[in-house]
One Martini backbone bead per residue (centre of mass of N, CA, C, O) as a GRO file, in nm:
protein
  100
    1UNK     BB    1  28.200  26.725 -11.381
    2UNK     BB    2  27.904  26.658 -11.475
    3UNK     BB    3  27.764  26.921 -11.372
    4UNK     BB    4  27.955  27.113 -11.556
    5UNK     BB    5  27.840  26.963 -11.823
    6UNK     BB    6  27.609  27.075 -11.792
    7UNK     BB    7  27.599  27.382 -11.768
    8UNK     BB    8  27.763  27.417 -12.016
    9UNK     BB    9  27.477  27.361 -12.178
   10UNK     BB   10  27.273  27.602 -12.128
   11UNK     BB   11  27.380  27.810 -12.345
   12UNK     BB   12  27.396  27.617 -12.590
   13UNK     BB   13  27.727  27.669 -12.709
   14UNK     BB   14  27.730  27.328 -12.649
   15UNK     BB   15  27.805  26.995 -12.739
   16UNK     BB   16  27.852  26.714 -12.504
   17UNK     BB   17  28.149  26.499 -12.432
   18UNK     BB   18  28.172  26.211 -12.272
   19UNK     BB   19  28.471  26.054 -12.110
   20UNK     BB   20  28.428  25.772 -11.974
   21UNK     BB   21  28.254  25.625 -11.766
   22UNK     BB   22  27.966  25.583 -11.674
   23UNK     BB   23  27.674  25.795 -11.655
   24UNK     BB   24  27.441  25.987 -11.548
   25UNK     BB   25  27.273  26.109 -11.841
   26UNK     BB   26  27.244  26.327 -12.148
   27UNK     BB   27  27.442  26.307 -12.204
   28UNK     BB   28  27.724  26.208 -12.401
   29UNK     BB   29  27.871  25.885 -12.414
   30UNK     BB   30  28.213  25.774 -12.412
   31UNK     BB   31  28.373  25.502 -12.331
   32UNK     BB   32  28.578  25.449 -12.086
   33UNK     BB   33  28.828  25.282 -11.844
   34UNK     BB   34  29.113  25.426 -11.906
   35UNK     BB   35  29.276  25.696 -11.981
   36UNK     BB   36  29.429  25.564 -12.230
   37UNK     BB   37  29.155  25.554 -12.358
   38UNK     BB   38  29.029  25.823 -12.329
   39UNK     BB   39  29.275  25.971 -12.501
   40UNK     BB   40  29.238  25.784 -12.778
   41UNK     BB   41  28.925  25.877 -12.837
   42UNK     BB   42  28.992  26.175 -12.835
   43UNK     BB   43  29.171  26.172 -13.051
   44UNK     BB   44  29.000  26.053 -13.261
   45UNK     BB   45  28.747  26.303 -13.239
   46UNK     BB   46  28.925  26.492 -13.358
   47UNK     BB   47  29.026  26.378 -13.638
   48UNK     BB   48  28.710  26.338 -13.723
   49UNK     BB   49  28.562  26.596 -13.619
   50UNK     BB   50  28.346  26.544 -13.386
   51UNK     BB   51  28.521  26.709 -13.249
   52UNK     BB   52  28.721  27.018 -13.178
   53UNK     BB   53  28.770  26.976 -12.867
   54UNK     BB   54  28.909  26.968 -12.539
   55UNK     BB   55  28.860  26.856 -12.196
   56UNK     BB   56  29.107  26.735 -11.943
   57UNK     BB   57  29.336  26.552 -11.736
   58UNK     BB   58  29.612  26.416 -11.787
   59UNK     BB   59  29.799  26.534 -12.040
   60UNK     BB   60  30.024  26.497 -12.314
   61UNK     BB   61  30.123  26.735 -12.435
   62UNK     BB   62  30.293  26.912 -12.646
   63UNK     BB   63  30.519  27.107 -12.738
   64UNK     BB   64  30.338  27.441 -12.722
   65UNK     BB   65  30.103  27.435 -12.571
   66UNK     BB   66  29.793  27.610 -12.506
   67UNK     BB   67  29.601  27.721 -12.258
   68UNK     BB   68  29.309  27.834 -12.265
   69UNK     BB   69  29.055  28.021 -12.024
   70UNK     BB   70  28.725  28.112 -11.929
   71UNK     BB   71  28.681  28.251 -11.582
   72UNK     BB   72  28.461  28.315 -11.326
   73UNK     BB   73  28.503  28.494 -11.086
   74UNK     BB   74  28.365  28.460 -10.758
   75UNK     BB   75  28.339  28.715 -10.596
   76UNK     BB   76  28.238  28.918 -10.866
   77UNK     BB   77  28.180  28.773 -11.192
   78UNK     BB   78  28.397  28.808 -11.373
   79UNK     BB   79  28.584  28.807 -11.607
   80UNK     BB   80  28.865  28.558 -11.714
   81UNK     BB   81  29.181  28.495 -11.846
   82UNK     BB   82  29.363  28.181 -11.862
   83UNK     BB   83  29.695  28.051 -11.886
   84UNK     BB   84  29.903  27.816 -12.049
   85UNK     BB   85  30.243  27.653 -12.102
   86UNK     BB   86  30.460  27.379 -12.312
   87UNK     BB   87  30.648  27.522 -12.451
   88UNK     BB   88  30.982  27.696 -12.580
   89UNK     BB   89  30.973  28.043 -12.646
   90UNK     BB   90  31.063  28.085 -12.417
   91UNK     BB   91  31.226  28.181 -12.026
   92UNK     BB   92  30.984  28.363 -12.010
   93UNK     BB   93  30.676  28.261 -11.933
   94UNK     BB   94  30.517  28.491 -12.007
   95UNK     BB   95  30.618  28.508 -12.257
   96UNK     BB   96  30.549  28.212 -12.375
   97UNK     BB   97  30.208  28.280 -12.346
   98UNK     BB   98  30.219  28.504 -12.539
   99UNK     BB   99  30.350  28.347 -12.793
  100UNK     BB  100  30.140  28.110 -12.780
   0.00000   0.00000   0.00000
């Protein structure tokens, strides 16, 4: 994840911010030591607006939330873009995530 989070600031285009525990970088860390922390740690930095969106595993988004991502498909190189949807604006998903 860390090195992830490195490449990601490669292009200029990022300025990232680690939450989680300490780890050896130049980047900057909010120290959190358990999910539940870091999870509130996030919620207070986009509140105060210090940091604008954040990426995540196992947060507890609320109901219609979609996330999309831009990646680079690994055979060809393309650009791909994909989402998904906590949604329930519609009950087929591919429906959800287009309207969310």
């Amino acid at each position: 994840m860390v090195k992830g989070a490195e490449k990601a600031t490669l292009s200029g285009d990022f300025d990232v911010v680690l939450i989680g525990p300490k780890v050896e970088t130049a980047l900057r860390v909010v120290e959190a030591n358990t999910e539940e922390e870091a999870h509130r740690k996030m919620e207070e930095l986009i509140d105060s607006k210090e940091i604008n969106s954040a990426v995540t595993m196992h947060y507890s988004f609320p109901i219609g939330t979609s996330t999309i991502g831009r990646v680079v498909t690994p055979a060809f190189g393309n650009d791909m873009l994909i989402g998904t949807t906590t949604g329930t604006s519609a009950t087929n998903r591919t429906e959800a995530m287009f309207k969310n």
